[in-house]
N, C-alpha and C positions, 0 to 999 in steps of 0.2 A: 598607719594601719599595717598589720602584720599580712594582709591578703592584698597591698599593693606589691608587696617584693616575690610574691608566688608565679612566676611565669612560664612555670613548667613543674611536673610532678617531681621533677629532683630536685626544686626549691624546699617541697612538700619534704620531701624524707629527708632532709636536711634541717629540720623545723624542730627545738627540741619537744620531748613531748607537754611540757608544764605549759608552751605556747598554743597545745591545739584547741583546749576549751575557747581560749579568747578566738581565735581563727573560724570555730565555727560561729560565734556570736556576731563576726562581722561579715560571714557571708549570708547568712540569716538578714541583715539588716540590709546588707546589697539587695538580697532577690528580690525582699516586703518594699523597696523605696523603689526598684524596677518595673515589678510587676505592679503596683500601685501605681504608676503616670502610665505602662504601657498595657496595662491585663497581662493573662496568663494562667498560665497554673501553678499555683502558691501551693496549697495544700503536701499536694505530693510531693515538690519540693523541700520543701521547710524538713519532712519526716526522713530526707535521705544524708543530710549533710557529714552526718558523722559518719555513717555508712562510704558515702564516698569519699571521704578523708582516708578512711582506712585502706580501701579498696587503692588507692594511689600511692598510698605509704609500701604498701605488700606487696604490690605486682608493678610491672615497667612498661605501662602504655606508652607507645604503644607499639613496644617489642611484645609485650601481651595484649588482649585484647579485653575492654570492656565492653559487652555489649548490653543495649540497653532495652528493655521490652517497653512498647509505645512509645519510649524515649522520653514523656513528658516531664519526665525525674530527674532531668540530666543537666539545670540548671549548675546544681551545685560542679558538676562535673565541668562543664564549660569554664566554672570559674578558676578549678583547678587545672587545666590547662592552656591556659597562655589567651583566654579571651576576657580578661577582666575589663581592661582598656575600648572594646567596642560592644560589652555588654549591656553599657544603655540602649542602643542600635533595638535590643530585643525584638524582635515580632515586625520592626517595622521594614520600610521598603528600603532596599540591599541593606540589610543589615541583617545580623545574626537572627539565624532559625528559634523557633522553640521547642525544634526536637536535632537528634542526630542528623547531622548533615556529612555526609563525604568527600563533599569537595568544601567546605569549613574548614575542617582541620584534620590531621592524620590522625587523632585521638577518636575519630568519628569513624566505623566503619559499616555503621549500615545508614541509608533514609527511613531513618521507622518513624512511626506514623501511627501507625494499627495494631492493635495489641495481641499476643499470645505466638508471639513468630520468632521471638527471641533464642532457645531452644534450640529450635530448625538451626536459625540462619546460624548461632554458637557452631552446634554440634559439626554442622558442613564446612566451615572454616576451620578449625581447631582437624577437623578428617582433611582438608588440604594442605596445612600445614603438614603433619607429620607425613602424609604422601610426598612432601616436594623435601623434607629435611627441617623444616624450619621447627625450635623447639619451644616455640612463646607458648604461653596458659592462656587459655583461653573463658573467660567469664560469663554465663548471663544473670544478669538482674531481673529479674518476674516480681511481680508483683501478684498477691495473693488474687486480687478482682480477674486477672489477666489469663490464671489457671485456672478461669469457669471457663475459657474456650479451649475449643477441643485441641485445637492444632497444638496445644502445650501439650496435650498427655501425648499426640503423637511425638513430638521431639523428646520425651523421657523416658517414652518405648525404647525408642530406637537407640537412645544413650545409652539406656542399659544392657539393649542387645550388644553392640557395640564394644561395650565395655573401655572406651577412652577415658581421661583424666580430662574430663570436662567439670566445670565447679560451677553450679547453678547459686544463685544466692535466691531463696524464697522470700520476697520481703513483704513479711505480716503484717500491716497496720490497723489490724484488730478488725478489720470491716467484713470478712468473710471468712477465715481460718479460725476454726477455734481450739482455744489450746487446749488439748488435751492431754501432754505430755508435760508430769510432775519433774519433782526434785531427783528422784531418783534416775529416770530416763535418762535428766542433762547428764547426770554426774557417768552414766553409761554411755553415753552418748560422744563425750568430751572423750571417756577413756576408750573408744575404738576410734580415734584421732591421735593416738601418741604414736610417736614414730615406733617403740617398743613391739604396740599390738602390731601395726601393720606390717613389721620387719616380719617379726613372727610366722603373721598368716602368711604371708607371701611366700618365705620358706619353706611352711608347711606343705602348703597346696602346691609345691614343688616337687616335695620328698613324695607327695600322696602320686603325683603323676606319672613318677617311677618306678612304684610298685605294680609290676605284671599283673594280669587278669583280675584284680580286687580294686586296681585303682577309681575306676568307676562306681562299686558298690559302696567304697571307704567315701566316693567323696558325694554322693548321693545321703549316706549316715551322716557324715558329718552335719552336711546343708540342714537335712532334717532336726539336727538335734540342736543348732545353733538357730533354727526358729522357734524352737520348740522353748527354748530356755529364755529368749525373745517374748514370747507371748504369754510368760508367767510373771516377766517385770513390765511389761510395754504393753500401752493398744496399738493397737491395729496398724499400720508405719505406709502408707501406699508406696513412700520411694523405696524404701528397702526393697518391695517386694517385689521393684521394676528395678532391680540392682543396683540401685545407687550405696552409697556410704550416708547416713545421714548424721547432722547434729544441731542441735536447738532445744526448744527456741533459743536466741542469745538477746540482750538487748540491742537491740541496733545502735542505742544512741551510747554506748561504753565502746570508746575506740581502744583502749588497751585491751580488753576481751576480745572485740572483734580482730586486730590485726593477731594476735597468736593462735584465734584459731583457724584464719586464711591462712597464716604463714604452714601451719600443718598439713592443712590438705589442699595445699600448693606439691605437697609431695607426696602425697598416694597417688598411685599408679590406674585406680576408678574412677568412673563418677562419684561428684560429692554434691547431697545437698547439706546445705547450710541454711538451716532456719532462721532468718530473724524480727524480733518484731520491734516495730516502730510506730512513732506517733504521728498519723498527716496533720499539718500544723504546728508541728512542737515548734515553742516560739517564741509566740504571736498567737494573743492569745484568743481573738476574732475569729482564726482560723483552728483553732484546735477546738473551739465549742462547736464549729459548725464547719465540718471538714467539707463537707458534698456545698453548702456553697461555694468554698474557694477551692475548690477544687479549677476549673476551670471558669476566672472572674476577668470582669471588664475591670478598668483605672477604677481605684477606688480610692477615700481619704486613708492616709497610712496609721493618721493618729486613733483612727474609733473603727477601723473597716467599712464604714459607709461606702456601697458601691452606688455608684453615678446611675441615677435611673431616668431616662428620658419620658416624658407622655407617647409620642405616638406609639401606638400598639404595632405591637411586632407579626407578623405573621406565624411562630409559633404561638403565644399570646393566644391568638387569633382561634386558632387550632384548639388550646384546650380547652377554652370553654364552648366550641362546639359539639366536640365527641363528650364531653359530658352531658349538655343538653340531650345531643342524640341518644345514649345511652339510658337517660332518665325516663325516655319514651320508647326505645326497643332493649329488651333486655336479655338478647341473644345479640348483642354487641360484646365482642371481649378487646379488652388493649393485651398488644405484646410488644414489648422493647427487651434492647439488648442492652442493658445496666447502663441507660440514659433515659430514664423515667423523668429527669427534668429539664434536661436539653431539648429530649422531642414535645413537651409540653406534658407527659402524662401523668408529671405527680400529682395533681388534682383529680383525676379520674382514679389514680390509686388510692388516694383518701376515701372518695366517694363509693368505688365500687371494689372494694378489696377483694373480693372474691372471683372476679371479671378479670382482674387485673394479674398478669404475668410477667414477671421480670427475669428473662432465663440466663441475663449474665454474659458474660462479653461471647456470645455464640449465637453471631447475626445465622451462618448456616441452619442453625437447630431453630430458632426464631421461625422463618419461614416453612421451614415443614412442619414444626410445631402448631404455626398457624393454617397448614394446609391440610394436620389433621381435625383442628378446630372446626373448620370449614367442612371438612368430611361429615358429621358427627353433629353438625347442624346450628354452630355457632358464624357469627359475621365476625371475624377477625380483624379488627385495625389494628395494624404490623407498622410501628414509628420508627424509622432508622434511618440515620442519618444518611444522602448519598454516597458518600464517599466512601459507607461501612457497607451499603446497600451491595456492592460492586462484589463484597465479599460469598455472598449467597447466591448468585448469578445460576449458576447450577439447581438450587433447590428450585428457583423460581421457574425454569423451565419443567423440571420434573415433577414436582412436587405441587405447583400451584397450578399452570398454566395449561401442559399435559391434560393433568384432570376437569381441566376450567374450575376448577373453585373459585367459588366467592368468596376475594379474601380482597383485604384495601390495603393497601401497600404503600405509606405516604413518607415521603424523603424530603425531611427536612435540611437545608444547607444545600440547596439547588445550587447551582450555578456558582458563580464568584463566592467565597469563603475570604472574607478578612482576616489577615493575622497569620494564622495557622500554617499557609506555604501549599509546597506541593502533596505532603499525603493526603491534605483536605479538603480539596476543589471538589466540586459538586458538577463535574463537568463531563463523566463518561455514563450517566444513566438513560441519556437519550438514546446515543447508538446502542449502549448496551440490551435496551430492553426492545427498541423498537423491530427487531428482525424475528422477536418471538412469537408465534401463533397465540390466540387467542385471547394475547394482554391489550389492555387499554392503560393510554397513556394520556393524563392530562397536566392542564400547568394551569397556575391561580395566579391571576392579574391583582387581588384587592379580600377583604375580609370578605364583601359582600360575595363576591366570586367564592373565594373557599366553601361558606358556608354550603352555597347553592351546588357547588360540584361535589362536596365530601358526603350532602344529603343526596346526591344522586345516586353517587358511587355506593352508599350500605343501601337503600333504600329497593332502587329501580335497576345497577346494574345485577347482569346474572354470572357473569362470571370475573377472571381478577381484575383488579383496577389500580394502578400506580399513579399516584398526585404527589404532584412534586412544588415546593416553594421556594423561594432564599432568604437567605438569613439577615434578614431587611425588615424596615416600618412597613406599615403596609400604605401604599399610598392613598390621597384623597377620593373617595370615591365620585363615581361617574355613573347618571343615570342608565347607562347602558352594561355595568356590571351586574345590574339586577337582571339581565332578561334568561327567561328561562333556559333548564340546558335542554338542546339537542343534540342527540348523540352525532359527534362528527361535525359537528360547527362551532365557530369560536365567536369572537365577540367582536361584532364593527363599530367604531367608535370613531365619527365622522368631526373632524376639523371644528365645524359649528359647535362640538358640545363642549370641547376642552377648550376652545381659542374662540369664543363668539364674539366679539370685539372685533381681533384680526381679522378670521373670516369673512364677514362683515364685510369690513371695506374690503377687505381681497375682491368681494363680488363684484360689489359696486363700483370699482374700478374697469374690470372686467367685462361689465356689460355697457360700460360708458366709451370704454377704448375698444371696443369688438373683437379685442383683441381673445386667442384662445390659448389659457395657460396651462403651462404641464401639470400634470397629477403626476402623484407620488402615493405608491401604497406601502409602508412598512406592513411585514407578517412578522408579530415577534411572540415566543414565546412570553407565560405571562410574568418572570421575572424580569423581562427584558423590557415591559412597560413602562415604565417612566423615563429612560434611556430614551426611545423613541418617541413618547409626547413631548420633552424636550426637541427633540431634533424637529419634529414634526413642527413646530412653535418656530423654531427657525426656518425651517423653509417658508412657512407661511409668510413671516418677515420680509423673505428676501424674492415673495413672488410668486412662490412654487404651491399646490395646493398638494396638502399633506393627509392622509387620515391612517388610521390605524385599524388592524386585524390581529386579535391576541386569538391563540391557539389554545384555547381550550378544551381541544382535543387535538391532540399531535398525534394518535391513533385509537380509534379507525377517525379518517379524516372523508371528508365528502368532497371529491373531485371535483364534482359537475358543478355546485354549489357556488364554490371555490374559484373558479374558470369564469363564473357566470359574473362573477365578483370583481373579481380583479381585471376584467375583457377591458372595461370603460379604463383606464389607469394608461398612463403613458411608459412608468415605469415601476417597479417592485421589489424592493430589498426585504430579503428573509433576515432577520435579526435570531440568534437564539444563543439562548446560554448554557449553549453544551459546547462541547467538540465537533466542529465543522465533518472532520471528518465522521462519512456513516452518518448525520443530521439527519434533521429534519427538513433544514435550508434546501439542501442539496436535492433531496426529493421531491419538497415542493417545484423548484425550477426547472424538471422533468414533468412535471405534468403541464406547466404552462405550457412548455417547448413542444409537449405531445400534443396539444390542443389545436386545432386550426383558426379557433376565434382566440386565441389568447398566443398566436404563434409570435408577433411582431414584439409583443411588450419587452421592451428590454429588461432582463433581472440581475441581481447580484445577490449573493450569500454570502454573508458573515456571522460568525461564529469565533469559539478559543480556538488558535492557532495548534499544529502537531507541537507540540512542547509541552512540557509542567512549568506552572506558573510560582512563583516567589510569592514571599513574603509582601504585603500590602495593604492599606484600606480598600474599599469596595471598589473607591474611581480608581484607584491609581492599578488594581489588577485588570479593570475595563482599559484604562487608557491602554496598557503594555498588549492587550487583544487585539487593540484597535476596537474595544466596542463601546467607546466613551461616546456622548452625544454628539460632540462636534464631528469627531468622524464619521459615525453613522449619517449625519446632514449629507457630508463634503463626498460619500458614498454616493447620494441619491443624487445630489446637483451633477455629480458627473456623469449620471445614465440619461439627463434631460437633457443635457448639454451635446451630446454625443448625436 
């Protein structure tokens, strides 16, 4: 294989060119047999390879800098730099990321994660570099879905105010850019890239700068007349107008086209964009019929694309066929996502209700006030976003929703633990984030039945915002005490006898035979943290301890007295939740015990994710590295009865 001897980018420019078509056809066949045993993101992948063939060939990462927007794209690039050899590792625990990592490798220099910050983080680096001396090129890669959030037109603002030799590459994969620039553009477009022109203008607007009192009017005329002669061969250019240099489209996947015309505007002295369009999937050919599944896929067969579908229903699953229902019966329900209509469960309600349905594109900020003026204006908004993207609109949610109390439902799918993905992905700050904010209600769903009954609370009966949050989990077997109805501020008690009536059982019997009187034990756990704790709950009962369970079904507004009145009888009380300890939930529940006078003695404990971001891993093995795996959650409780 020509991609075992690659282990470093100057293997790459060392490569003659007749070798790269074969080069990219085996790292193509690496990504499809990796992400096939480990999932990933294929699609985006597969459409960048030649792209980053060239991108390594032209520039010297990482004396220069390639930076990558979401990073999801950056397969191919990982392989170009020196990680072929621990690339099966992909996704899994301590093994290589599936995006940019910076303590990885020095070819990585941001943790991205979240798309449209590319731009930013480019333009700020390539501005410190020339502040400190250093003369590296500095790159970003966008991706066209990536430039529906704002934060990208801020970063091309400010390039262009700027006016540095920053080189954005646009990468078009036909899904939101549409071309509207012919034959003739590229061939104008190619020719304000020769060194010729740009020698030229740069001389000129030299000579103009020198000429006393007219150099202002001369070069105000000129601008005008070099858009003017623009808007007779060209539409409409928006980077031009935010002063970049543009050229495009180019194919993406012609690496001798693409590296001459990097190698060009590698040497103007402006911003460049560089249009290119590519195919998500080129390949493979599963994935180029149907990009937005593989876009982000579990293991699947390599040979047909069959992805592995399990029966238990998932709790997004779960999700979309409730706000449909609900929708089919109120039809002042609207869905808003931010271009994850099928991650958060809502391309079925897009089919359904097309009209209802809002897709405004990777711009979770606009999302939320979008739906808070929905909510003005006398619609029910259910807002699908994922946690981790959730954190991005923090702002809107206090101004925008909360502020006004709108009725808007706010549901964050990927609560808690996130397999696979790493640190940009954890579902772990929307607890503390949201809970210090006036007027939001915050709940968590233990099971389908649970969902249904709180998502119908939440459009139906609340009156102003309401956040529901789940993980990206089966949803587990249900329990006759998930049906009971909601009250606002109470969660749901689910007693030893329902889930362990066997155990129990003799647990009594034992109990009332040896007079003997044994400890209780009350887990609080939020509801993705259920099955974690009836496990554990299961083991204490085992080992003697009487165990039951209180899921928090409302983690705000919560009912103190209720609460107090609840947990008085219990010997001891672990708060379980799957957020960030710090700012919890845990943490405040074990302050009202502590303030209580009938609930002063119970001893408590809180756990939660540790101050840290979490790695790469399956579901248990990011719980184990918490410490919020079942066994420990047990060996938590045995120690407050022991004590």
């Amino acid at each position: 294989m020509i991609l075992q001897n690659i282990h470093s980018p100057d293997d790459l420019k060392a490569l003659p060119e007749s070798e790269l078509p074969a080069l990219a056809s085996e790292m193509r066949r690496t990504i499809i047999d990796v992400v096939g045993r480990n999932g990933g993101h294929l699609a985006s992948n597969l459409g960048v390879v030649e792209l980053s063939i060239a991108l390594h060939r032209v520039f010297s990462s990482p004396h220069d800098a390639i930076v990558w927007d979401v990073s999801h794209q950056c397969y191919p690039h990982k392989l170009l730099t020196g990680r072929l050899e621990n690339f099966y590792t992909l996704r899994e625990k301590d093994g290589i990321s599936g995006f940019t990592r910076i303590t990885e490798s020095p070819h990585d220099f941001f943790d991205a994660g979240h798309a449209s910050s590319s731009i930013s983080s480019a333009l700020g680096l390539l501005s410190a570099w020339q502040q400190t001396g250093k003369d590296g090129k500095v790159i970003a890669v966008i991706g066209d879905g990536a430039l529906t959030g704002g934060m990208a037109f801020e970063g091309l603002s400010h390039a262009g105010q700027l006016a540095k030799n920053l080189i954005v590459i646009v990468n078009d994969n036909q899904m939101s850019i549409s071309r509207n620039v012919g034959s003739l553009s590229r061939y104008l477009s190619r020719l304000t890239m020769t060194d010729a022109y740009q020698s030229f203008r740069y001389k000129f607007d030299r000579a103009v700068d020198y000429i006393p009192y007219i150099n202002r009017h001369i070069g105000k005329l000129i601008y005008r007349l070099k858009r003017g002669l623009k808007g007779m061969f060209l539409t409409n250019n928006l980077f031009v107008d935010l002063g970049f240099e543009y050229v495009g489209p180019l194919n993406g996947h012609n690496i001798e086209q693409l590296e001459r015309v990097l190698r060009k505007a590698a040497k103007i002295p402006r911003p460049v964009v560089i249009h290119v369009v590519t195919k998500k999937g080129r390949g493979y050919s599963p994935a180029e019929n149907n990009p937005s599944a593989f876009h982000g896929v579990g293991p699947f067969n390599t040979s047909d694309g069959v992805v592995e579908k399990f029966d238990a229903l998932s709790f997004t699953e779960a999700f979309s066929s409730k706000i449909v229902s609900l929708a089919e019966e109120n039809p002042k329900i609207a869905a808003v996502t931010a271009a994850m209509s099928k991650g958060t469960g809502l391309d079925a309600f897009s089919r359904r209700f097309p009209r209802r349905f809002y897709d405004v594109g990777i711009a979770e900020e606009h999302a939320i006030t979008f739906a808070g003026g929905l909510a003005a204006g006398g619609m029910v908004p259910v807002a699908a976003i994922y946690s981790t993207f959730m954190q991005r609109s923090f702002d809107q949610i206090v101004e925008d929703i909360a502020l006004p109390s709108r009725h808007a439902v706010l549901v964050m799918d990927r609560a808690g633990a996130v397999p696979s993905d790493g640190e940009t992905h954890q579902g772990i700050f929307d607890i503390s984030m949201l809970l210090p904010v006036p007027n939001m209600c915050i709940m968590s769903v233990a099971s389908r039945v649970d969902l249904d009954l709180c998502l119908d609370w939440a459009v139906s009966c609340a009156k102003g915002p309401v956040a529901i949050r789940w993980p990206k989990m089966s949803c587990p077997s249900e329990l006759a005490s998930f049906a009971a109805p909601v009250e606002a501020g109470r969660g749901l008690f689910v007693g030893a006898e329902e889930f362990a009536p066997a155990v129990s059982a003799r647990f009594a019997d034992e109990s009332e035979l040896n007079g003997a009187k044994n400890k209780k034990v009350l887990f609080v756990c939020t509801g993705g943290m259920f099955s974690e704790c009836l496990v554990a709950s299961r083991s204490l009962l085992l080992g003697g301890i009487w165990a039951d369970i209180y899921s928090l079904r409302f983690i705000k507004p919560f009912d103190e007295e209720y609460f107090v009145k609840l947990a008085s009888s219990y010997d001891a009380v672990v708060f379980v939740e799957d957020g960030i300890l710090t700012g919890g939930i845990g943490r405040n529940l074990e302050s009202v015990l502590l303030r209580s006078p009938y609930a002063s003695k119970i001893k408590t404990a809180a756990t939660g994710f540790p101050d840290r971001f979490l790695h790469n891993g399956n579901r248990m093995q990011i719980l184990e590295e918490a410490g919020l795996d079942p066994d420990t959650i047990a060996a938590l409780a045995r120690t407050l009865t022991e004590n």
